[in-house]
N, C-alpha and C positions, 0 to 999 in steps of 0.2 A: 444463328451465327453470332461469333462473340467480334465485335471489331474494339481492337486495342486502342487504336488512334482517336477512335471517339472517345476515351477516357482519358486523352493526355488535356496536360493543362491548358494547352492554348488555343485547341479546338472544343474541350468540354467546358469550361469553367469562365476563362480572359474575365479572373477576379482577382484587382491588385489591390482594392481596397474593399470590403464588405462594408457594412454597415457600422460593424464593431471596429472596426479599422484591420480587420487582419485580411489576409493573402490565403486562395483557397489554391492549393496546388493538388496532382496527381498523388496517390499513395506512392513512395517510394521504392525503388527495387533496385535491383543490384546487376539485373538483366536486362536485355534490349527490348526492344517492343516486339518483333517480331517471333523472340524467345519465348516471350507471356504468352504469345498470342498462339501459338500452335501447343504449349501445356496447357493453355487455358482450356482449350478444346479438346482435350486429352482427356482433361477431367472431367469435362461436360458428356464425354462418349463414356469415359469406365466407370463413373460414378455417379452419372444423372444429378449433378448439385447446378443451381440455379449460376446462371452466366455470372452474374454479379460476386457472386461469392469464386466463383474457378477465376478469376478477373483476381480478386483478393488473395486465396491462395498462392497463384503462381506468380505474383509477384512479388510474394513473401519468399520464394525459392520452395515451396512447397509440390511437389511433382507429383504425376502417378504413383511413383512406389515410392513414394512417402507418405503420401497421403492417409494410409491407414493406421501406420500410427501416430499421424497427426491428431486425427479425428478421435481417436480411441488409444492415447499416450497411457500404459501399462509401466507399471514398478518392475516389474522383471523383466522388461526391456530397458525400461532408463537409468534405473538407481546402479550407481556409482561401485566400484570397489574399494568398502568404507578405509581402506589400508593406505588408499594412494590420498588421504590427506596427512598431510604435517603431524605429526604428535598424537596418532589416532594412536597406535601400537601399545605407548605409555598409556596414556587416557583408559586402553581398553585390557592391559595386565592392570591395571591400581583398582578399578572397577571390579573386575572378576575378585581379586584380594577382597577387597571389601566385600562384597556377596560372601567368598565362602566362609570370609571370618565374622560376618553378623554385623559387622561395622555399622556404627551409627551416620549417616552420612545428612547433612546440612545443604539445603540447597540455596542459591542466592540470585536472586531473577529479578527482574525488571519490571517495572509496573505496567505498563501495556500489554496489549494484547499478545505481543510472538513473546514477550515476557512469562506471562501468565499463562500459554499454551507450552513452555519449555519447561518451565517448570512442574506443570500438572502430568503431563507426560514423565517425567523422569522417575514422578514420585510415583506414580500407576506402575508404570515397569519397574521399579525396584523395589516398592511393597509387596508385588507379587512375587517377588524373590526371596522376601522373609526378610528384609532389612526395615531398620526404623529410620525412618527420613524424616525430617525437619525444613519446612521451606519459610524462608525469611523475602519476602516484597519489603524494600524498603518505600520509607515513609515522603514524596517530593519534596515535601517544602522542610521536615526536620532533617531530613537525610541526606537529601539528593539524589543524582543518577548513581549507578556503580556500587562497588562494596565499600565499606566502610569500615575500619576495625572496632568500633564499638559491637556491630554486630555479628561481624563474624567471632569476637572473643566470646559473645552470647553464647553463640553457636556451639563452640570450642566448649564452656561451661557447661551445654547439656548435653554434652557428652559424645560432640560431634568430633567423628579425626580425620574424616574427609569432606571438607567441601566442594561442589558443583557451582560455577556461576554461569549464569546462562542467559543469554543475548546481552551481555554486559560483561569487564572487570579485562579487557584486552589495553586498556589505558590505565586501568586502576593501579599505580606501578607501588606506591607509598603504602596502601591497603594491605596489598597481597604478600608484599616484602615482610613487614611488621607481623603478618598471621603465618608466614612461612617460618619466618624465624623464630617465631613463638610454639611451634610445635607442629601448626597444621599441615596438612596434606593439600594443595589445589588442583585442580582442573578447571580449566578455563574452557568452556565453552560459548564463543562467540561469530559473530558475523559483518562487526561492524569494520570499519576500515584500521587497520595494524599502521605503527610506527615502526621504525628499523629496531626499537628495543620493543624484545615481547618481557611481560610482565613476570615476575619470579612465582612458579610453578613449577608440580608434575610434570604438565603436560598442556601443552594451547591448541585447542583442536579449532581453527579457524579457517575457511577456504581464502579469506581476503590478508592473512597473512603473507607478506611478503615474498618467505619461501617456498609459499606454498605452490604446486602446479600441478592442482587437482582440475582446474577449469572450472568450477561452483563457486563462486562467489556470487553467485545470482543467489542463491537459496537466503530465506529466512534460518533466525535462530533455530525455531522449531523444525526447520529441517535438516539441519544440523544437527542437534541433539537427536533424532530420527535416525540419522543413518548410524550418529556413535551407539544408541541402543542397538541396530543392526548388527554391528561390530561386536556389543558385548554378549548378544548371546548367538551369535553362534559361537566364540571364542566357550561362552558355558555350557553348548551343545558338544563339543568336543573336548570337554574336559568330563564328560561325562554324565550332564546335568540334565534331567529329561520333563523336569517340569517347567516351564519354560509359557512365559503368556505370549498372547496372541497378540503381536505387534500391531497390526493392519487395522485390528479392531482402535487402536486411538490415531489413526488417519484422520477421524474430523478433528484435532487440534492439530493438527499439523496444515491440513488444506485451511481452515480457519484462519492461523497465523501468516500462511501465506498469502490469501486473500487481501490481511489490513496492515500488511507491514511494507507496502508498495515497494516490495521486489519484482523484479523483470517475470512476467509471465510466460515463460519457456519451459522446454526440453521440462525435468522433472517437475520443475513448480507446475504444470500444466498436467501430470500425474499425481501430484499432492491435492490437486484442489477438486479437481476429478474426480477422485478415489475416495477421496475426504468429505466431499458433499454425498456423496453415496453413503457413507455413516452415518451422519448426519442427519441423511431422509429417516433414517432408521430410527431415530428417537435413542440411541441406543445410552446416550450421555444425559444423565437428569436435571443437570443441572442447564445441560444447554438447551434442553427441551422446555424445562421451565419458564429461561429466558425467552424464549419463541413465543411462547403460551402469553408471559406478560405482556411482553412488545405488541401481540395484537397480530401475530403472523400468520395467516388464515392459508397459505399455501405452500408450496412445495420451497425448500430455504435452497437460491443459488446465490452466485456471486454478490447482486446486489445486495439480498437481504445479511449476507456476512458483513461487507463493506459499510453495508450505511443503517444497521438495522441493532446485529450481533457485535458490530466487534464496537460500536462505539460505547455501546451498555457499559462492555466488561473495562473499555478503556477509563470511563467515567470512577470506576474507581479509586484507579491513581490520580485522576486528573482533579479528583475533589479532596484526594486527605486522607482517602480511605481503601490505600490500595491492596489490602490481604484480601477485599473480599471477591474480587474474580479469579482467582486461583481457588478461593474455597468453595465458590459456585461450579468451577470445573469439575472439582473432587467429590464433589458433594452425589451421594446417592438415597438419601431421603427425599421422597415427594416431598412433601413440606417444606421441610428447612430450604430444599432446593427454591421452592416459590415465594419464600422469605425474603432470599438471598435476592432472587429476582427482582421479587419488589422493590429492593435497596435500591438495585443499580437503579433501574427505573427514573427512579427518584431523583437518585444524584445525575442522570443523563439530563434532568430536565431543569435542573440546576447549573449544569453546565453548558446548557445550550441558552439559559438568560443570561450569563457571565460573560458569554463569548460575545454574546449580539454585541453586547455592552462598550469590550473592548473593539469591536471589529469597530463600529462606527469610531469610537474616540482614535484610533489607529490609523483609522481612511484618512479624517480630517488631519491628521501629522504629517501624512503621507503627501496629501495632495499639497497643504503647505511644502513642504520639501520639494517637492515638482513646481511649485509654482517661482519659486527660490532660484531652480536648474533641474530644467527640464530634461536633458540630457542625464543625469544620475544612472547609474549603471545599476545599482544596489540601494535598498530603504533598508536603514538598520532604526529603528523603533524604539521608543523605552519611558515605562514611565511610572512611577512608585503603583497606583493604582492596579496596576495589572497581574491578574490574578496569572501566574504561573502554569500552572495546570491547562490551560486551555490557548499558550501561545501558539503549539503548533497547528492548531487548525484557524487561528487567525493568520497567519505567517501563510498558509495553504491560501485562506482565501482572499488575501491581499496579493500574491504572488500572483493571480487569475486576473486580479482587476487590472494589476497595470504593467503586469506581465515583463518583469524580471524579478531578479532573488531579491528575498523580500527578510530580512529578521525581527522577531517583534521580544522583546525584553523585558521582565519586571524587575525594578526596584526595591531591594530591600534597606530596612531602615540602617542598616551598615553599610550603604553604596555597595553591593553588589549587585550589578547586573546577571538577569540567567531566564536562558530563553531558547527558542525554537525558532530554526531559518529553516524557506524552502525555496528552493531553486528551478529553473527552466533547464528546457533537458542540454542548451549547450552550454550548461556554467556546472561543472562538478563542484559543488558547496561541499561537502565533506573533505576532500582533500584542500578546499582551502581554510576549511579550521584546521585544521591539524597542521596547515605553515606558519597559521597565526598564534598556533601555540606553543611550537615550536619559536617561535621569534618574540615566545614571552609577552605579548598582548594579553593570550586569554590565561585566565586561571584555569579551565578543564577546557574540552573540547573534543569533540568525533561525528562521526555519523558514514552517510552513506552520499551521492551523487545528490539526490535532490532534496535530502533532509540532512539537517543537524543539530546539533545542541552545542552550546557555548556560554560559559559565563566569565564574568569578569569584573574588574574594578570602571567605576564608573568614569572615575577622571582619565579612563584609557576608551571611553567610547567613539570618542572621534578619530583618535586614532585605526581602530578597527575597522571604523567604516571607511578611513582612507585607504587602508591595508587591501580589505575585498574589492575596492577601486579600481583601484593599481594592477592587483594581481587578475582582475577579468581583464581589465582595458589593455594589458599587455596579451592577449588573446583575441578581444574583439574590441574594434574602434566604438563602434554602437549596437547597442543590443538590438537585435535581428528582430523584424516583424513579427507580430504572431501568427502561427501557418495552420488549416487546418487542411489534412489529407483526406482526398475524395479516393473512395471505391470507383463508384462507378452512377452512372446516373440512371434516373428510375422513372417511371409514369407513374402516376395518384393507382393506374389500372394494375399497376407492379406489385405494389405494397400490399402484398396477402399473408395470410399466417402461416401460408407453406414457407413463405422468404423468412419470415419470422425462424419458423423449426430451423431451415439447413444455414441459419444464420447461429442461432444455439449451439449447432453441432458442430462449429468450429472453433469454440469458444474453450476454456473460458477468455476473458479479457482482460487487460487489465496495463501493469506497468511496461512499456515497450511492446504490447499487444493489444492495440487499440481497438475497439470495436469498429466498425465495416462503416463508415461513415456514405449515405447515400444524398444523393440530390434531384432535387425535383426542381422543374425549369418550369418557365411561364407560367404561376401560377397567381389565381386571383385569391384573395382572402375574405371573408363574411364570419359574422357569427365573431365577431374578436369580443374578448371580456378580459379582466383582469379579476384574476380569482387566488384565496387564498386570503389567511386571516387578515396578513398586512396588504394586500392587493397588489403581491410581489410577484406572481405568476400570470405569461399572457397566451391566452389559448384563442382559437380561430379555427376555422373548419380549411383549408387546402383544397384548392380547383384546379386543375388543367385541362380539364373537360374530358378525358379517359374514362373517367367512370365517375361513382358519388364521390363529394366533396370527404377529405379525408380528416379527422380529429387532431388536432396537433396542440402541443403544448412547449413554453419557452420558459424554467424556472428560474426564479429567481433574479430578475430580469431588469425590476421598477428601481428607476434613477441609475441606470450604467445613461452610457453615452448608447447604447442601442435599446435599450428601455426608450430613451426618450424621445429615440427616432420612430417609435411604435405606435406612438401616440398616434400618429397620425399615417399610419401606415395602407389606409387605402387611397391618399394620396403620391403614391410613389409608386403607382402602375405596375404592370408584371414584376414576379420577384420571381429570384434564384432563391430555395428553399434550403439546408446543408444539414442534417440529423441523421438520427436512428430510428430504427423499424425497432416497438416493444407493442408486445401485447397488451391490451387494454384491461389492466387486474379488474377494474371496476364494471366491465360487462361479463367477466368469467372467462377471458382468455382467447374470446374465440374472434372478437373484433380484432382491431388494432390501430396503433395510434403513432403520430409523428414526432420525436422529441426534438425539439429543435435545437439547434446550436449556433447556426447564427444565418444572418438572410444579406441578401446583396438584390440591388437592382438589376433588372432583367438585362438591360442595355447600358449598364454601366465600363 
C-alpha cells in the first residue's frame, strides 16, 4: 500500500533547517492528498512501477492514461503544427525560394552548445538540398554574443543572400537593420526572451515572442530550428520535391541542445531528448562519437553524460576563443579529423576548468565580502579585470548554489566594459529583469531566459545595476526564500535496489523543472567515511538503518561549504536524515548501487 500522509512534510521530514541550512519539504502538486493517493495506486495496479515513483508521478498530475505517454513521449504525438508559430509561414516561403533557386545561404549561430547544435543541423538539412551554406560562430571576446555587421557583410561578400541566425539576433536590432538595408535577406531564428520591438527581418520565428501563442517557449534553439526544418520540407514535399533527408536521423543535436541549454524538461523536450539519445546510442554522428571516444565514455551516453561530459567539450570552445570548432566537430565525418577535433576540445575543456577554479575562488572571496558588508543582499553582482569571460556563466552557476540567490559575475575589459553571465533561483526570472535594465539604459546589451543571462555594460553604471536587480526583486520579495529541497518519498537502505534504479530511469529524462525523484533514508548510522578526490573535496561513507548491508554513498563537492565542515565530524551527530539519489554504481558495472547525496539533517532535529 502507498500511504500519502507519510510523505507529506510534517509527518515525513519536520526539517526546517538541514545541515546546509535549507528546508526539506514534500514534492509539490497541484492536487490533494487523497487525489495522489488513489492515482498513485492506480498506477501501482496498471503499471506495476515502484510506490515511490506512482507517489512521484501522480503528484506531477501524471495519471493512468497519461502515463504512457509519459513514459514513452513520441514526436508524432507531441510536435506542434510548425504554422501556429509567429513568422513560421514567411521563414518557410523564403526557405523553400532559396532551395529551389540554389541560393547561397549564410548561417549565424551562437557559440554554445544549442548554438552549435542549430546551426550544424540547418546546415546538414540544407546541404542535403543541394544548397551552399556558410556558418559563421562568432568569436566572444572579438565579437561578442549576437550578429554583427562586420560579419554578416562577410557573409553577404561570399556570396551569401540569405542569412539564418540561430539561438541569437532577436535583440540584435542595429546589426540586422544595417545588413537588411544593405541588401540582405534575414530570418531570425531564436528562443531567447523578445522585446516589444522584434528586430528588422523576413521573418522572427521565436515561441517567446510576445505575439506569439504557440505555447513553446519551453524548447531550446535547436528545437526550434527542428520544427522550422519540419515546416520547410514538407512545404518542398508538396511542391513537388521527393528527395528530401531524413529529419529524425539529426534528433541527437536537437536532444543534445536540449539537454545543456537548461530549458524546462517537458512535453516535447522530453521527446527531443528521448529520441535524441537514441541516435546517439547509435554512433551514428562522427564527430560526436569521437568526442565520447576522447572523453573516456566507456558506456551507454544519457542525460548526465550530455550534461556534464558532451556538451561542456563542445561549449569549451567558445568559452576559450575558439569557437568554430564545435560546430565543425558536429559536421565533421572523417574518423580522424573527427578525433583531432576532439582532442582540441578536450584540451581547451581542461583549460577551462583551471580558469574557472581560478575565478570561482577569487569570486566566493568578493561574494562573502559583500555578505559580510549586508547580509541581507538579495543579488551578488561581481566584476573584476582578471576574469576570463568565457567561463562566467558556470561560475555565476556555482556561486548562485553556495549562497543561493541570483548571483552575476563580470569581466573587465581594459576600456571599462563590463560583460558577463548571471544565474538566478527559480523565483527570481533574471532574464526579464535584463531586459528592464536595458530597457532603462543601464546595460549596453542584455537578454536571456528565467534563470540565465548575459549583460554588459559600462563600468561606472555597475552599482547602479546592482541597485536596479535590488529594487526590482525586493518589490517582489522582502527576503530571498530559503533553500527547499523536494522529497519523493522516503526509503529503507533494504529499498535502494537497481530495480528502483530501472523504473526510476524510466521516467526520466530530468532535468530543468523535472527534477529527479529525490529519496530519503531516516535513522541511519554512518562508518567507512573518507574524503576522496584529488583536492579531498568529496565525502563518501557507507549508510546503515539496519534493513539490510550498509549502502555506498557519496557527497560531491562538499569540503569548506558550511556542511562540509559539519562533516567533519559527523559521527558525532547521532542518527541522520540522509536526502539524495538512487544512481548505479558505474565503477562496479552497473549492477550495485550507490547513494548520492544532497544534503543530511539530524535525526531529531
Amino acid at each position: 500500500m502507498i500511504d500519502v500522509s507519510s510523505s507529506s512534510s510534517d509527518n515525513l521530514m519536520n526539517v526546517q533547517s538541514s545541515l546546509s541550512g535549507a528546508k526539506w519539504v514534500s514534492q509539490p502538486s497541484d492536487f490533494k492528498d487523497d487525489v495522489i493517493r488513489r492515482q498513485a495506486l492506480r498506477l501501482q495496479e496498471t503499471h506495476a512501477l515502484h510506490p515511490a515513483m506512482c507517489l512521484y508521478l501522480a503528484r506531477k498530475g501524471v495519471f493512468s492514461d497519461q502515463v504512457d505517454t509519459y513514459l514513452d513521449p513520441k514526436l508524432k504525438i507531441l510536435l506542434p503544427e510548425p504554422f501556429s508559430f509567429k513568422g513560421m509561414e514567411k521563414a518557410t516561403q523564403r526557405l523553400v525560394h532559396a532551395v529551389e533557386q540554389h541560393e547561397k545561404i549564410g548561417i549565424f549561430g551562437d557559440y554554445d552548445v544549442d548554438g552549435a547544435c542549430s546551426a550544424a543541423l540547418f546546415h546538414k538539412v540544407l546541404t542535403s538540398l543541394g544548397c551552399d551554406v556558410e556558418i559563421h560562430i562568432p568569436d566572444r571576446f572579438t565579437e561578442g554574443y549576437g550578429p554583427n555587421i562586420n560579419a554578416l557583410q562577410k557573409l553577404k561578400d561570399n556570396n551569401a543572400s540569405l542569412i539564418l541566425t540561430v539561438d541569437c539576433g532577436i535583440m540584435a536590432h542595429e546589426p540586422l537593420t544595417a545588413a537588411s538595408e544593405g541588401g540582405l535577406d534575414i530570418i531570425v531564428i531564436d528562443h531567447h526572451l523578445a522585446g516589444p520591438n522584434l528586430p528588422k527581418a523576413i521573418a522572427v520565428v521565436n515561441p517567446n515572442r510576445l505575439d506569439d501563442e504557440s505555447g513553446f517557449g519551453f524548447l531550446c534553439a535547436a528545437g526550434v530550428c527542428f520544427i522550422t526544418c519540419v515546416a520547410l520540407l514538407r512545404a518542398l514535399r508538396q511542391s513537388g520535391h521527393t528527395e528530401l533527408p531524413d529529419l529524425l536521423s539529426f534528433l541527437d543535436l536537437v536532444g543534445l541542445a536540449t539537454l545543456c541549454d537548461v530549458v524546462p524538461i517537458e512535453s516535447l523536450n522530453r521527446a527531443f531528448i528521448r529520441q535524441g539519445l537514441v541516435i546517439m546510442r547509435n554512433r551514428g554522428n562522427t564527430g560526436l562519437a569521437a568526442l565520447a571516444d576522447v572523453a573516456g565514455l566507456d558506456k551507454v551516453v544519457g542525460e548526465y553524460e550530455c550534461g556534464f561530459v558532451l556538451g561542456p567539450r563542445i561549449n569549451a570552445a567558445g568559452r576559450m576563443g575558439k569557437s568554430d570548432i564545435g560546430v565543425k566537430l558536429l559536421l565533421e565525418s572523417d574518423h580522424e579529423i573527427s578525433v583531432s577535433l576532439a582532442i582540441k576540445l578536450d584540451e581547451l575543456n581542461k583549460q577551462r576548468r583551471s580558469i574557472e577554479q581560478e575565478i570561482t575562488v577569487h569570486a566566493t572571496q568578493q561574494a562573502e565580502a559583500q555578505l559580510e558588508e549586508n547580509p541581507d543582499l538579495l543579488v551578488l553582482v561581481l566584476a573584476d579585470k582578471s576574469y576570463n569571460e568565457g567561463v562566467l556563466g558556470i561560475v555565476a552557476g556555482r556561486l548562485k548554489e553556495l549562497f543561493a540567490r541570483p548571483v552575476f559575475v563580470l569581466g573587465v575589459s581594459p576600456d571599462n566594459i563590463a560583460k558577463g553571465s548571471g544565474r538566478s533561483i527559480p523565483s527570481i526570472a533574471l532574464g526579464s529583469l535584463v531586459l528592464a535594465a536595458r530597457q532603462s539604459g543601464i546595460l549596453l546589451t542584455g537578454g536571456g531566459h528565467d534563470m540565465a543571462a548575459g549583460a554588459s555594460l559600462n563600468i561606472d553604471k555597475l552599482e547602479e545595476f546592482r541597485l536596479f536587480l535590488a529594487q526590482k526583486i525586493s518589490a517582489n520579495i522582502s527576503v530571498l526564500p530559503q533553500r527547499e529541497f523536494e522529497v519523493t518519498a522516503t526509503i529503507s537502505v533494504a529499498g535502494c535496489t537497481s530495480d528502483l534504479v530501472s523504473t526510476i530511469e524510466s521516467c526520466g529524462p530530468f532535468g530543468s523543472g523535472q527534477p529527479e525523484p529525490k529519496l530519503l533514508l531516516t535513522h541511519i548510522s554512518v562508518s567507512q567515511v573518507k574524503w576522496v578526490g584529488a583536492t579531498k573535496s568529496h565525502f563518501t561513507a557507507l549508510l546503515d538503518d539496519g534493513t539490510s548491508r550498509p549502502l555506498k554513498s557519496i557527497m560531491f563537492n562538499v569540503a569548506g561549504t558550511k556542511i562540509g565542515n559539519t562533516l567533519k565530524s559527523i559521527n558525532e551527530l547521532g542518527p541522520l536524515k540522509v536526502l539524495g539519489k538512487l544512481k548505479r554504481d558505474e565503477w562496479r558495472g552497473g549492477k550495485s548501487v550507490q547513494f548520492l547525496i544532497e544534503d543530511i539533517a539530524r535525526q531529531f532535529d
